[in-house]
N, C-alpha and C positions, 0 to 999 in steps of 0.2 A: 342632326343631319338627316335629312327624309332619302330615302334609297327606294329607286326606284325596281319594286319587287319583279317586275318583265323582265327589264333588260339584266337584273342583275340574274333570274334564271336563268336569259337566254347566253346568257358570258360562261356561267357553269356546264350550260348544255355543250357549248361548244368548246371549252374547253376536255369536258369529259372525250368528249366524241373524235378531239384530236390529238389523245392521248390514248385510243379504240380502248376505250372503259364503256360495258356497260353499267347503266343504272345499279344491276345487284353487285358488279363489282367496288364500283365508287362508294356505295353506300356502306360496303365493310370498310373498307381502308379508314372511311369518316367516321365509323361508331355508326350510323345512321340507318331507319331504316329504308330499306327502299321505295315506301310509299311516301316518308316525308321526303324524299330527298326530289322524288316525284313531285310533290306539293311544291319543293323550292324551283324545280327547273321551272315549272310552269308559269309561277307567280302568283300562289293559292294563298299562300302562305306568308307571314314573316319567318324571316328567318333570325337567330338567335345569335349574338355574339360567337358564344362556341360552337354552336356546327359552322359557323364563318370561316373559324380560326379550324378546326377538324379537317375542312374541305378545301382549303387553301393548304394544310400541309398535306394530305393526299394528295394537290397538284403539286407539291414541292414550290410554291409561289407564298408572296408576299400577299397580305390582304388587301393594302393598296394595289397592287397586280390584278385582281380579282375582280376589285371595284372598278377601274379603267374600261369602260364602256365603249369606246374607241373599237373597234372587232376590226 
C-alpha cells in the first residue's frame, strides 16, 4: 500500500492541532522525538508502522482513522 507521506502529515497535523497538542507535547505522548514527529507532519519522512500505531494511540483513534484523508 503506497501512503501518501503529505496528506498523511497534514491528517496528523490537524489532528494534533484540534486536540491544542503542541508538536513537544504529541511527540511525548508518542515516544517520539520532536524533530521526527516534525519530519512526519511535513512529509520528509516515512513513517514507520510503530510510530503509526504510537500516534494514533495518542489521538485515542484507530490507524484506519488516521489514514482517512477525507479532512
Amino acid at each position: 500500500m503506497n501512503i501518501d507521506l503529505i496528506k498523511l502529515g497534514q491528517k496528523i497535523k490537524f489532528e494534533r492541532v484540534k486536540r491544542n497538542l503542541s508538536q513537544e507535547k504529541l511527540a511525548e505522548l508518542a515516544s517520539l522525538s520532536v524533530h521526527g514527529l516534525s519530519n512526519i507532519e511535513t512529509g520528509k519522512t516515512d513513517i514507520r508502522y510503530t510510530n503509526l500505531l504510537q500516534i494514533s494511540k495518542a489521538f485515542d483513534m484507530k490507524i484506519c482513522e488516521l489514514l482517512d484523508f477525507s479532512l
